[in-house]
C-alpha positions as CSV (number, residue, x, y, z in Angstrom):
1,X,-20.0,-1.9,4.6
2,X,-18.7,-4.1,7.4
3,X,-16.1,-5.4,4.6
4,X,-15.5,-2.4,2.9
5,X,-14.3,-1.0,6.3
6,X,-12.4,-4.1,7.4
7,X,-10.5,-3.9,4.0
8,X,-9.9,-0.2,4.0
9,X,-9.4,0.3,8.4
10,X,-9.5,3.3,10.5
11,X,-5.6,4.9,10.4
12,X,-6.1,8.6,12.4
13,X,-3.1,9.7,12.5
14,X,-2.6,10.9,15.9
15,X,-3.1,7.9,17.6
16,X,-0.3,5.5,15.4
17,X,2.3,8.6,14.5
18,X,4.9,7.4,17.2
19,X,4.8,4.1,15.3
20,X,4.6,5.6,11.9
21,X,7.6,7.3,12.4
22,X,9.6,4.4,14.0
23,X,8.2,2.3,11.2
24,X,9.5,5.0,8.5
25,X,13.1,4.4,9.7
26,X,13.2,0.7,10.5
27,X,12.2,0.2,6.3
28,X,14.7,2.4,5.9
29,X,17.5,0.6,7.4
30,X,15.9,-2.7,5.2
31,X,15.5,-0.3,2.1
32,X,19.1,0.9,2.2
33,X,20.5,-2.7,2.2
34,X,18.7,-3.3,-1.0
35,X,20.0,0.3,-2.8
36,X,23.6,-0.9,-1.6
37,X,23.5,-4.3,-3.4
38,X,21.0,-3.5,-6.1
39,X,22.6,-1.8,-9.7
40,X,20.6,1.5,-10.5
41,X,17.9,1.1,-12.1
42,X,15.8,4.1,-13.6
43,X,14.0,6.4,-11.3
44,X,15.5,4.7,-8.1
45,X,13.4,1.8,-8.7
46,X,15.8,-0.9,-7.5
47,X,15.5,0.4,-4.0
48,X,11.8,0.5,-3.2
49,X,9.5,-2.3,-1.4
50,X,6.9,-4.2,-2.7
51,X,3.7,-5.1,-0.7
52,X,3.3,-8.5,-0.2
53,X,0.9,-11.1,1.2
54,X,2.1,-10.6,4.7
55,X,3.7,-7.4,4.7
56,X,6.0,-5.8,2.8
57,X,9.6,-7.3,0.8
58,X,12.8,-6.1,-1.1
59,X,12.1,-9.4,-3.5
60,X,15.0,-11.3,-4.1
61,X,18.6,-9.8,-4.0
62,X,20.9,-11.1,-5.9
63,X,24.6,-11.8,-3.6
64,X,27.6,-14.0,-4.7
65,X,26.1,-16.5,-6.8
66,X,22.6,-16.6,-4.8
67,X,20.2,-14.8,-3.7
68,X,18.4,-14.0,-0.5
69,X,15.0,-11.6,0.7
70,X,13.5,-9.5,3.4
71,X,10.4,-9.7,4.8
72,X,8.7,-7.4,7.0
73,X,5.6,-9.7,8.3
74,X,2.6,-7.5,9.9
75,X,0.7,-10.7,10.6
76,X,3.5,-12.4,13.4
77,X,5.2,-9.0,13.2
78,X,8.6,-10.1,12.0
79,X,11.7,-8.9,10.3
80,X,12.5,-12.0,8.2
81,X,15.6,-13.4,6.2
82,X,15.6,-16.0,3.9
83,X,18.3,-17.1,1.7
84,X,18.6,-18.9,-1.5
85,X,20.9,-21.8,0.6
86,X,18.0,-22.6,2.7
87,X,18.9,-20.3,5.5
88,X,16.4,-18.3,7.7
89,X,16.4,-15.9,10.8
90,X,14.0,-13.1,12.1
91,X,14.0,-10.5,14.7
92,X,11.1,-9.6,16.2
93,X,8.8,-6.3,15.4
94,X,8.1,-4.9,19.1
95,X,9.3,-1.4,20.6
96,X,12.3,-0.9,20.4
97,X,14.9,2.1,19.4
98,X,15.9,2.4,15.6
99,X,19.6,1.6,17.0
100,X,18.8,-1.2,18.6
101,X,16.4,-2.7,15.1
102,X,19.9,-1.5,13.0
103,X,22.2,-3.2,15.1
104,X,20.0,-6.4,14.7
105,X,19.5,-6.1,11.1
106,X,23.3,-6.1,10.4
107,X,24.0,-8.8,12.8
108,X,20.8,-11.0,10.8
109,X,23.0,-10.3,8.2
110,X,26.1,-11.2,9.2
111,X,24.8,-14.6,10.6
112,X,23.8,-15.3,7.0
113,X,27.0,-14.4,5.5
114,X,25.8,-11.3,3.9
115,X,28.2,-7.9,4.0
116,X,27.0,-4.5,3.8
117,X,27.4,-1.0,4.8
118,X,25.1,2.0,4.7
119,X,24.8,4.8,4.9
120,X,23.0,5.6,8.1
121,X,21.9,9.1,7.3
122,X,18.2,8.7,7.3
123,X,16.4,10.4,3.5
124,X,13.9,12.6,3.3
125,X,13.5,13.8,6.7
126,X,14.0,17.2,8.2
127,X,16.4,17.2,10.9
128,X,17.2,13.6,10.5
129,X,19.1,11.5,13.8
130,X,21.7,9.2,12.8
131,X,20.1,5.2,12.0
132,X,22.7,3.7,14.6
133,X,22.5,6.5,16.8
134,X,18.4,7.2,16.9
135,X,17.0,6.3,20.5
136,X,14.4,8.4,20.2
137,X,11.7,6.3,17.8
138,X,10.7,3.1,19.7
139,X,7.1,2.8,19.0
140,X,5.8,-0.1,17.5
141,X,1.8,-0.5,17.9
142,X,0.9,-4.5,16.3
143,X,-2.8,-3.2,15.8
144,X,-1.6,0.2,14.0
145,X,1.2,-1.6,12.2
146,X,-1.0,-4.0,11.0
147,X,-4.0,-1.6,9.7
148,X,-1.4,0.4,7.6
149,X,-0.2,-2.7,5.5
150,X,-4.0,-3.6,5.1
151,X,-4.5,-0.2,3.7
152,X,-1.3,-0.6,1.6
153,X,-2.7,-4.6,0.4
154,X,-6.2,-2.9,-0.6
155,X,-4.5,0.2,-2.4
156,X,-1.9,-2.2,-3.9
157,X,-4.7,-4.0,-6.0
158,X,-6.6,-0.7,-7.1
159,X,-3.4,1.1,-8.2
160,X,-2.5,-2.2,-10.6
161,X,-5.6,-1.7,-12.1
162,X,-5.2,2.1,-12.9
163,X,-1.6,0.8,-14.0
164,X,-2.7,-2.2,-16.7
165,X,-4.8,0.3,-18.3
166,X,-1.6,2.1,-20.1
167,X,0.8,1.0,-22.5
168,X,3.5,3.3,-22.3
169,X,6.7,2.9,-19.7
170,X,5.0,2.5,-15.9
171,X,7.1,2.2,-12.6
172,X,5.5,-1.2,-10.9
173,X,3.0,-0.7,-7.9
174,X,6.0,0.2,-5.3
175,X,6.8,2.1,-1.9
176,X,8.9,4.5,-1.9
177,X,10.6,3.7,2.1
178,X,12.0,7.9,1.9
179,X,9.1,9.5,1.1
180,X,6.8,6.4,3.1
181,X,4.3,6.0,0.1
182,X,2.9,3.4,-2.3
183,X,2.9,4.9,-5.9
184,X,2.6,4.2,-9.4
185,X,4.2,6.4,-11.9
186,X,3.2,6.6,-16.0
187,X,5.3,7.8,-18.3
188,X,5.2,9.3,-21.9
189,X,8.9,9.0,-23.3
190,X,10.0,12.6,-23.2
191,X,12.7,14.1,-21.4
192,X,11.7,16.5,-18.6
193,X,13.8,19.3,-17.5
194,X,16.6,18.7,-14.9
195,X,16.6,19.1,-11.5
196,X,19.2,19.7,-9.1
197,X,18.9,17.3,-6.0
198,X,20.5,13.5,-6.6
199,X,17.1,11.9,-6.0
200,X,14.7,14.6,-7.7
201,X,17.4,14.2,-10.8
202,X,17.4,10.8,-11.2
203,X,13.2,10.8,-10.2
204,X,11.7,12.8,-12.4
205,X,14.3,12.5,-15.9
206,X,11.0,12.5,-17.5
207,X,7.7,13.5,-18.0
208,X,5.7,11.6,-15.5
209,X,2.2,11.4,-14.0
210,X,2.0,9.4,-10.2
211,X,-0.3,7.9,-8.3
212,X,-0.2,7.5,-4.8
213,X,-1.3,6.8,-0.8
214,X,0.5,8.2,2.1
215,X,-0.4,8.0,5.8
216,X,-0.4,12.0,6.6
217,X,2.1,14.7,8.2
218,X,2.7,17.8,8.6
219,X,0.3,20.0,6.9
220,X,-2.2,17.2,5.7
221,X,-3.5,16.0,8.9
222,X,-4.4,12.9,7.9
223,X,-3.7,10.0,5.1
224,X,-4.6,10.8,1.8
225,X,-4.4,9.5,-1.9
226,X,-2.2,11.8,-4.1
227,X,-2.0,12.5,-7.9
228,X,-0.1,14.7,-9.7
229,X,2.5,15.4,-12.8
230,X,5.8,16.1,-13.1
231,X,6.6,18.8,-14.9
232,X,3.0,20.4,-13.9
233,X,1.5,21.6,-17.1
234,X,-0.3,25.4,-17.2
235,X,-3.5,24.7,-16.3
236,X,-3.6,21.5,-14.1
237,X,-4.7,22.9,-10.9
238,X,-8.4,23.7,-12.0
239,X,-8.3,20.5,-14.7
240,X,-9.9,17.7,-13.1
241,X,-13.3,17.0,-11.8
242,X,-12.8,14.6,-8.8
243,X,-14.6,12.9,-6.6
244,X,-16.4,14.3,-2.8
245,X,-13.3,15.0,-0.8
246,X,-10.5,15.8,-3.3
247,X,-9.0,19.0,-3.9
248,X,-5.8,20.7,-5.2
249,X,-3.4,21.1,-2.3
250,X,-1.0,24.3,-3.9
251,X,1.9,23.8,-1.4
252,X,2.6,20.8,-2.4
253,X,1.5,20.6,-6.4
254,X,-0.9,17.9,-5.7
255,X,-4.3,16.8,-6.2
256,X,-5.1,14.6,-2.7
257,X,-8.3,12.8,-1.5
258,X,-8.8,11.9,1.8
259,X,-8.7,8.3,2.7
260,X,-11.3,8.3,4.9
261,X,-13.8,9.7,2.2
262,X,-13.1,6.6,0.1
263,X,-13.0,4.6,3.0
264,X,-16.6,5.2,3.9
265,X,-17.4,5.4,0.6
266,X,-19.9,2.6,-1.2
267,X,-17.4,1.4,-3.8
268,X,-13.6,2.3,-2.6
269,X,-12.2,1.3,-5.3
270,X,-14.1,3.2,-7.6
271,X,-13.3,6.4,-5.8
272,X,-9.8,5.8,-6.3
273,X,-9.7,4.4,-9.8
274,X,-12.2,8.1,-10.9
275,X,-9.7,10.0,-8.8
276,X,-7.0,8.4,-11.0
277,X,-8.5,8.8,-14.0
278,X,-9.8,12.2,-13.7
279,X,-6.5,13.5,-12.9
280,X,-4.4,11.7,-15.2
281,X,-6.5,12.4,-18.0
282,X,-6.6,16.2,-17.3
283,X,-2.9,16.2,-16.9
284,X,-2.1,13.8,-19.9
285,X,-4.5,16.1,-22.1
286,X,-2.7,19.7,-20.8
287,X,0.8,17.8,-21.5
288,X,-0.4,16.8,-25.0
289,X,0.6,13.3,-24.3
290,X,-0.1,10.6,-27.3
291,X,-2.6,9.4,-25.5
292,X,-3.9,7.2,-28.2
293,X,-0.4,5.4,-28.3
294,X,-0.3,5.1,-24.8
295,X,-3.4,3.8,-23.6
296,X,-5.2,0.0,-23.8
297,X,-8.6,0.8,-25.2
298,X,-10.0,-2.5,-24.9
299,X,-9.0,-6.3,-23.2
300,X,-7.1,-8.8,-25.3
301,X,-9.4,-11.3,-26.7
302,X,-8.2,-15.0,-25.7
């Protein structure tokens, strides 16, 4: 159990939020350098974040002829840049405003030769402050920052499992720095009806089924795993049997289970891989998905 918890820590909300949200913004300001010299790719999935071994990157963007990366590192707590010409430079993760972390980011930047300008509208936030202009988030707690990429590194692993098992179109294991989660998405290859908003449009062009972990706010008090399908088929809500502490949240169109029932939890991972399961398949069947065509049945033989 010692393991189980060190793998899967403690993250009450309450007591990191003030980091959380300064965190939110700051891979924002990263995530918006790689939509503004990244082509679209389908779904929005050139501008997400990929966990890493150390924290999270935008893996390698390509720029005049080379390329170059950034790193956020939750073990020395670093923003770092490294270029395909040898260069590197960092700026520290401590408190400080989300003006102040922009302003550094672009001159990081600059040092290295690289050119950019965003948009410093923050996405996906109510009421949102201006990037350059935001004074008011400057919390940055090491000990919180840190648990929350350990949580991402553990969920990172499970959802790759859940996603090798399916052969149809899947979104890599990625997170989403608007919305602040780590998600996996299936797909079955049918259109869904449009929606209006840029993102949602571009999101959800198709039938899709998602997987996810996100730290908590507002309503849900508290981090949770999500699941749930896009369009929602009749039905879905009363579907699934899950596992001791998930339910159907009807606000939001989502099955969630809270993290710290897996967390304490004898097998972690197989909490979250039933949860996935379980919901996917209910959804899947309700859809009438080909499921036969999109699922691996059995391992490759050497």
């Amino acid at each position: 159990m010692a393991r189980a918890l060190e793998e899967w820590p403690a993250l009450p909300l309450p007591e990191w939020e003030d980091t959380y949200r300064t965190l939110q913004l700051w891979t924002q300001i990263v995530g918006k350098v790689r939509l503004e010299l990244t082509p679209l790719e389908n779904h929005w999935w050139n501008t997400a974040l990929y966990v890493n071994a150390r924290g999270l990157t935008t893996s390698p963007i390509a720029y005049r002829g080379g390329a170059f990366e950034m790193d956020f590192d939750f073990l020395n707590h670093r923003l770092e840049l490294r270029t395909s010409k040898g260069r590197e430079d960092a700026i520290a993760l401590a408190p400080k405003s989300v003006a102040a972390f922009y302003r550094e980011t672009l001159a990081m930047l600059e040092r290295a030769g690289i050119q950019v300008e965003l948009n410093p509208k923050p996405q996906e936030l109510p009421n949102p402050i201006p990037l350059d202009q935001d004074e008011t988030h400057a919390a940055y707690d090491p000990d919180y920052a840190n648990r929350w990429w350990r949580v991402l590194v553990s969920s990172d692993g499970v959802f790759r499992e859940f996603r090798a098992r399916f052969m149809g179109k899947s979104s890599p294991v990625h997170f989403f720095w608007g919305s602040f989660d780590l998600c996996t998405t299936r797909f079955c290859g049918r259109p869904a009806p449009p929606r209006r908003g840029v993102i949602t449009r571009e999101a959800y062009s198709q039938e899709c089924s998602s997987l996810g972990w996100w730290p908590g706010g507002g309503a849900i008090e508290g981090p949770a795993f999500y699941a749930y399908m896009a369009p929602e088929p009749a039905g879905y809500a009363t579907r699934p049997s899950l596992p001791v502490g998930g339910f159907y949240h009807e606000p939001m169109h989502e099955f969630l289970l809270g993290y710290d029932d897996v967390r304490r939890a004898k097998s972690p991972r197989e909490e979250i891989l039933e949860f996935a399961q379980q919901t996917y398949s209910a959804g899947a069947d309700l859809a009438d998905w080909d499921r036969a065509a999109l699922e691996r049945n059995s391992e490759p033989q050497a």
